[in-house]
MDAnalysis code that builds the backbone (N, CA, C; Angstrom):
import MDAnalysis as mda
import numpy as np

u = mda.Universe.empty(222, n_residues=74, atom_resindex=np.repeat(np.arange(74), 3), trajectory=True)
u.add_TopologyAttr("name", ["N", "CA", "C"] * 74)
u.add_TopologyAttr("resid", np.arange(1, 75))
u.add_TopologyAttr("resname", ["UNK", "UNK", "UNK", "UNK", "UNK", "UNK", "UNK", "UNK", "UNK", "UNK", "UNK", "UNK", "UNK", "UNK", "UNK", "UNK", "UNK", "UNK", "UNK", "UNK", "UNK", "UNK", "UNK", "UNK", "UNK", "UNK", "UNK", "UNK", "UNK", "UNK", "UNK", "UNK", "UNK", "UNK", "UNK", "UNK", "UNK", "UNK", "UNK", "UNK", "UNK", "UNK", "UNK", "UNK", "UNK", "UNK", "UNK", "UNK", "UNK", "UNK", "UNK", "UNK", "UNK", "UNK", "UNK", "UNK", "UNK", "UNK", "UNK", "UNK", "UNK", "UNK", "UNK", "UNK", "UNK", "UNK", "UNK", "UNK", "UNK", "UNK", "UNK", "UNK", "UNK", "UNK"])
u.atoms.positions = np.array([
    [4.713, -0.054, -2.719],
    [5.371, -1.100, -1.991],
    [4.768, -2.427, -2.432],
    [5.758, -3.507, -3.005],
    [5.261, -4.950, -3.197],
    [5.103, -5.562, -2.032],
    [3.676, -6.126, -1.957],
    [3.278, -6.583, -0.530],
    [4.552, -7.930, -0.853],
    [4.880, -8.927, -1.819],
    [5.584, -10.081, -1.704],
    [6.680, -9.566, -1.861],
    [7.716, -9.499, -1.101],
    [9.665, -9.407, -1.606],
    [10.658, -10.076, -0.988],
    [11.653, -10.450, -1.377],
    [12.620, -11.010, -0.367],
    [12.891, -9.867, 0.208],
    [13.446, -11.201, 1.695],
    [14.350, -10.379, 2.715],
    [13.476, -9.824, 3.891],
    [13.250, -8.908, 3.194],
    [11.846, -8.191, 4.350],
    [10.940, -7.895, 3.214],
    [9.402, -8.442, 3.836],
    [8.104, -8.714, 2.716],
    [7.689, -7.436, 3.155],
    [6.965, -6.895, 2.318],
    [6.115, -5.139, 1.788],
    [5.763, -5.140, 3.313],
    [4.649, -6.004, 4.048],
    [4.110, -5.592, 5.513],
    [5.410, -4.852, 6.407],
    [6.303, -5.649, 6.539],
    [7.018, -5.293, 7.397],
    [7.939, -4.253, 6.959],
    [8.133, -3.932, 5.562],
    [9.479, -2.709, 5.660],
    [8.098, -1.732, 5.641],
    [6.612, -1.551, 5.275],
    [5.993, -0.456, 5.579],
    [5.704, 0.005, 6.948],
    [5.467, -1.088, 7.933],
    [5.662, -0.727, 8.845],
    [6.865, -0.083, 9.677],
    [8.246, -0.628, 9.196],
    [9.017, 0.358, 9.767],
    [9.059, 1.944, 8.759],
    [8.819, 2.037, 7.778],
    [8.746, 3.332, 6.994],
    [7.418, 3.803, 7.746],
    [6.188, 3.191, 8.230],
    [5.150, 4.334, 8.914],
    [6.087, 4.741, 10.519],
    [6.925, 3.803, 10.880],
    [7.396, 4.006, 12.131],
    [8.481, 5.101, 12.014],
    [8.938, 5.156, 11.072],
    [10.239, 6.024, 11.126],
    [9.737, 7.704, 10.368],
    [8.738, 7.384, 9.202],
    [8.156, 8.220, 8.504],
    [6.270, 8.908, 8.538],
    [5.737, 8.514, 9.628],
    [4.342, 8.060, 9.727],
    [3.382, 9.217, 8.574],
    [4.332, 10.549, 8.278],
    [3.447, 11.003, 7.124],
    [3.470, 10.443, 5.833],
    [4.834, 9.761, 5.312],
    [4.547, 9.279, 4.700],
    [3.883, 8.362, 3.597],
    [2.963, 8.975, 2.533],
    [1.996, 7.396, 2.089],
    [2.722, 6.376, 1.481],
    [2.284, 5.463, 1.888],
    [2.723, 4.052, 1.406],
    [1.430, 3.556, 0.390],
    [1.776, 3.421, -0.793],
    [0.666, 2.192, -1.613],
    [1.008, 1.302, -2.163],
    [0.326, 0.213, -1.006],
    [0.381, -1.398, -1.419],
    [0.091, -1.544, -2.685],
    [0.831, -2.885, -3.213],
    [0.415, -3.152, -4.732],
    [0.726, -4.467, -4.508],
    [-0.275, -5.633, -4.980],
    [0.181, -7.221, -4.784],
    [-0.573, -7.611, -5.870],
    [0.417, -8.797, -6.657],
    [-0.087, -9.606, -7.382],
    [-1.253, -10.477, -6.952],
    [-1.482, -10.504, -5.802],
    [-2.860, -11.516, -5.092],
    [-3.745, -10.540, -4.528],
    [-5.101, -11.367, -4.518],
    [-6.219, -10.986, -4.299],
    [-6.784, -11.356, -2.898],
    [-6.132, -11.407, -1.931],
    [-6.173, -11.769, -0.517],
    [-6.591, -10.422, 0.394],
    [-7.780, -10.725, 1.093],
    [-8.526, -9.259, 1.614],
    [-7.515, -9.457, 3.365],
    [-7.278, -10.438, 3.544],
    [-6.562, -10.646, 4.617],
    [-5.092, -10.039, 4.600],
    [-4.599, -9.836, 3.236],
    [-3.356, -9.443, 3.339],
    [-3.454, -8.169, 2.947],
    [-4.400, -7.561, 2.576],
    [-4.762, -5.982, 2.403],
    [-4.883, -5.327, 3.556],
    [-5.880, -6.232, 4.360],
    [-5.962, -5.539, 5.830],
    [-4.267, -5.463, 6.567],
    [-3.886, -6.845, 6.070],
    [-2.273, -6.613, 7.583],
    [-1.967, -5.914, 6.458],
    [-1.487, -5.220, 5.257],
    [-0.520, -4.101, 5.159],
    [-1.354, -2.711, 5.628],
    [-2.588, -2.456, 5.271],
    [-2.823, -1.294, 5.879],
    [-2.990, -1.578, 6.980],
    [-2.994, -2.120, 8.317],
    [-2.703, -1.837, 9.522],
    [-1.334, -1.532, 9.797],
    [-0.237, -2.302, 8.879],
    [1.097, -1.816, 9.129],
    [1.010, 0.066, 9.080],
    [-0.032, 0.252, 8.434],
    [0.636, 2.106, 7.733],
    [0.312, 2.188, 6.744],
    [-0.016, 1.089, 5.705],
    [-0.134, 1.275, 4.109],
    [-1.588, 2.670, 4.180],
    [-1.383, 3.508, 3.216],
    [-2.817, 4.171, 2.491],
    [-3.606, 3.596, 2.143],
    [-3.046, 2.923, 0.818],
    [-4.292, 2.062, -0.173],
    [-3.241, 0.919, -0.421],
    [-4.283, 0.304, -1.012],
    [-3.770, -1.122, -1.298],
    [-4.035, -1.517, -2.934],
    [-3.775, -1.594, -4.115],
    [-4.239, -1.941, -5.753],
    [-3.716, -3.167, -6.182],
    [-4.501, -4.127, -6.356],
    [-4.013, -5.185, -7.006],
    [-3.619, -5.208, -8.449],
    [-2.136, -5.701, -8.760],
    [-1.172, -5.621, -9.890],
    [-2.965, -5.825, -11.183],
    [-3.327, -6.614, -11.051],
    [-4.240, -7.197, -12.123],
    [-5.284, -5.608, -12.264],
    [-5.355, -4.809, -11.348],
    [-6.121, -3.326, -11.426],
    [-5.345, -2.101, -11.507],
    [-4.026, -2.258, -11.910],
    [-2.778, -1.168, -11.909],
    [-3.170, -0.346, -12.676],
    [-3.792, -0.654, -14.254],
    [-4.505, 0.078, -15.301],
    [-5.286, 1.158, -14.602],
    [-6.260, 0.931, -14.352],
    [-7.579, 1.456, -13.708],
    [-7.059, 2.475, -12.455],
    [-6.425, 1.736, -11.652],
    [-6.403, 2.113, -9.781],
    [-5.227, 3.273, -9.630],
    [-3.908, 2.494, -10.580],
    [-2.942, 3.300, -10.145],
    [-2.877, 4.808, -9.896],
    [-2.743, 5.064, -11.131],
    [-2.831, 6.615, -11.790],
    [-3.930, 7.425, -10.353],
    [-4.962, 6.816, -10.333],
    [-5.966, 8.042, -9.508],
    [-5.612, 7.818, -8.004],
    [-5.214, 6.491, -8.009],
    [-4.919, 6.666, -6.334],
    [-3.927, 7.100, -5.973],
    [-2.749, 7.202, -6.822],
    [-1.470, 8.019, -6.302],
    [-1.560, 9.361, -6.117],
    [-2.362, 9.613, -7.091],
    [-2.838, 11.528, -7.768],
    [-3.582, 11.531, -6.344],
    [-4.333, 11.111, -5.599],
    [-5.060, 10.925, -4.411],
    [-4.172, 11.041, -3.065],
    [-2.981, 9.978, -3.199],
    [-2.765, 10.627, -2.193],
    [-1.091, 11.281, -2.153],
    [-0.853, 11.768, -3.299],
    [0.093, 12.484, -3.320],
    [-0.541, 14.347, -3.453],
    [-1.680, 14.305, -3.372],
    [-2.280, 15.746, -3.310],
    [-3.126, 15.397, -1.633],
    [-2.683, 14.600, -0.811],
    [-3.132, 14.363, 0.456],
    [-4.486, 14.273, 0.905],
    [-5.079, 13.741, -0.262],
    [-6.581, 12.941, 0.328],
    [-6.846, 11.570, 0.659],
    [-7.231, 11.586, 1.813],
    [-7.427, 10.216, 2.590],
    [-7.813, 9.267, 0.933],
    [-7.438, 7.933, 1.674],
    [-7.578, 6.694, 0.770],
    [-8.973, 6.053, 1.050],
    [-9.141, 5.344, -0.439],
    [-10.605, 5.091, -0.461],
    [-10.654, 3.795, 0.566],
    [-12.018, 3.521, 1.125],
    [-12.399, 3.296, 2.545],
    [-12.507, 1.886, 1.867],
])
């Protein structure tokens, strides 16, 4: 989920996808480096959160993470 989008921004359509879906994982991905906006998407519901600039590195293991259903790194 792109934390920035029109219409309805990443926080709010994850929160209705944890509301409608709550097993569902959601992983944030934002071009910015804002610890404030990491926290409001994972309080919406998000799992994890990877910044676009760490997609290389983050992506790949954190999806494999929680698409085999292990909690997200803390």
């Amino acid at each position: 989920m792109d934390v920035e989008m029109p219409v309805l921004d990443g926080v709010g359509a994850t929160r209705e996808l944890h509301e409608r879906m709550p097993e569902l994982p959601v992983l944030a991905i934002s071009g910015h480096d804002y610890e404030e906006r990491a926290l409001e998407i994972r309080l919406a519901g998000a799992a994890d959160y990877v910044r676009k600039a760490r997609l290389v590195d983050e992506l790949a293991p954190v999806a494999a993470a929680l698409a085999s259903g292990q909690r997200p790194r803390a």
